[in-house]
N, C-alpha and C positions, 0 to 999 in steps of 0.2 A: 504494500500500500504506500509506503513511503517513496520508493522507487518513482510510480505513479508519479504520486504530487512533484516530485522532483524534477523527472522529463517536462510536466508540465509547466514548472514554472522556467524552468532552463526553455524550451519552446516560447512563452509568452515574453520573456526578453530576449531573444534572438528576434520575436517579429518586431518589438518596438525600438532593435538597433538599426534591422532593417529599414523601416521608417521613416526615419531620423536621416538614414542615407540620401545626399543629394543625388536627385532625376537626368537623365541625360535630357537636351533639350529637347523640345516638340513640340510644332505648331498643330496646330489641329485644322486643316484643311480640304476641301473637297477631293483635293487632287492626290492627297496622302488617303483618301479611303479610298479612289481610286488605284494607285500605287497597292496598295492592302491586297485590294480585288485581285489584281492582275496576279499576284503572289499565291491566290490559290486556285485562279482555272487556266493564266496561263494565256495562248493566243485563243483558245475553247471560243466558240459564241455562246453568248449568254444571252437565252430566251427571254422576252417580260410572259410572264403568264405561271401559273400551277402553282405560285407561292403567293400565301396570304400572312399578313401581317395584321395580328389585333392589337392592336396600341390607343391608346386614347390619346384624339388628336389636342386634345390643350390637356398640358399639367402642371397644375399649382408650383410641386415639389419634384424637381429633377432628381434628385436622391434615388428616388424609390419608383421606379415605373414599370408598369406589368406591362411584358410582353409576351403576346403569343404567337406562334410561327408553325405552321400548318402547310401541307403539300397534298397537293392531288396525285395520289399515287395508290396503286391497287395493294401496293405491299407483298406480290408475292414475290417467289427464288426466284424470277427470270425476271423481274421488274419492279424494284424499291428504291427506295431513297438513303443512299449509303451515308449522306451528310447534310446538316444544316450549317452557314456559316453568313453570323450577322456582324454586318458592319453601318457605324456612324460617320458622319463627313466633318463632326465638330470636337468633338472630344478630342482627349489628348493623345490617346490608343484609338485608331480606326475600327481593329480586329476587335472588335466584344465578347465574339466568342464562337464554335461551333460543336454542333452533339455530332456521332456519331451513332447511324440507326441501321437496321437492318429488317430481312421479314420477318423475325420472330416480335418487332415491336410491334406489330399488328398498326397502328395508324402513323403517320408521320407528321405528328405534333408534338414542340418542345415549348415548354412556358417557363415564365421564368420572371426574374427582375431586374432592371439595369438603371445606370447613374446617366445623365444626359447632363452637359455642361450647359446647356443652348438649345434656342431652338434650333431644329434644323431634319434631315433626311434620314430615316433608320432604311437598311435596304438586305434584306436574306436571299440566299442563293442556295439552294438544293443541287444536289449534284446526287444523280441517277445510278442504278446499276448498268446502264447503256451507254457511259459517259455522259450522259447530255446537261446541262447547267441550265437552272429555271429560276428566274428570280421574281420579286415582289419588292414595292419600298411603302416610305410612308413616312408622313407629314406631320413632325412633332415640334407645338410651340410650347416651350417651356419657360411660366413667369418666374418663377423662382432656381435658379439654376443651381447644381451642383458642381463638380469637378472643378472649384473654383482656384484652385492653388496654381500659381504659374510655377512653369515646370521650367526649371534654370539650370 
């Protein structure tokens, strides 16, 4: 038990040394969540269509915003959705994040919560067991913003 609390607390100041670590620089712009994009399909065409984004289009509190990410996909072994992978054009990391799914997930829905600095463009891309890249975006005005700390 003691061991425990020990790792634990050894853990809990290693994150808030981490922390404390100065950020390498980064603008947060369109062109760097573009830049993002290309990093994970490459010269691929990317489809608009079969990816839906639920997000509410005005939030109070950038901190906290539910988002859901959904694909039109049958989900079986010759035809599923091996990946989601969402990106922002404002924040300070474009890359926000991607699941990894397959047929046994049965639908190709991931939800979730994320920090938005700004208003600005949320946009997911699925990527198929057929190769093929399918995206969706969506239009988020944020009065209160999070990710506020300039990153130097």
């Amino acid at each position: 038990m003691t061991a425990c609390k020990l790792q634990r607390r050894t853990f809990l100041a290693g994150t808030a040394l981490v922390t404390m670590l100065p950020a390498a620089a980064s603008h947060a712009t369109p062109e760097a969540m573009a830049a993002a994009i290309k990093e994970v399909v490459g010269n691929a065409t990317v489809r608009e269509g079969k990816v839906t984004l639920d997000v509410p289009p005005l939030i109070e509190n950038g901190s906290t915003v539910p988002l859901t990410v959904s694909v039109e996909s049958p989900m079986s072994e010759a035809d599923h959705v091996k990946a989601i992978h969402v990106f922002n054009e404002k924040n300070p990391q474009p890359y926000v994040f991607d699941a990894t799914l397959g047929p046994a997930s049965g639908k190709a829905v991931v939800g979730t919560r994320i920090k938005l600095g700004d208003s600005q463009r949320i946009v997911a891309i699925a990527v198929t067991s057929k190769g093929e890249f399918w995206s969706g975006s969506a239009d988020v005005i944020v009065t209160l913003a999070a990710c506020l700390e300039e990153m130097t």
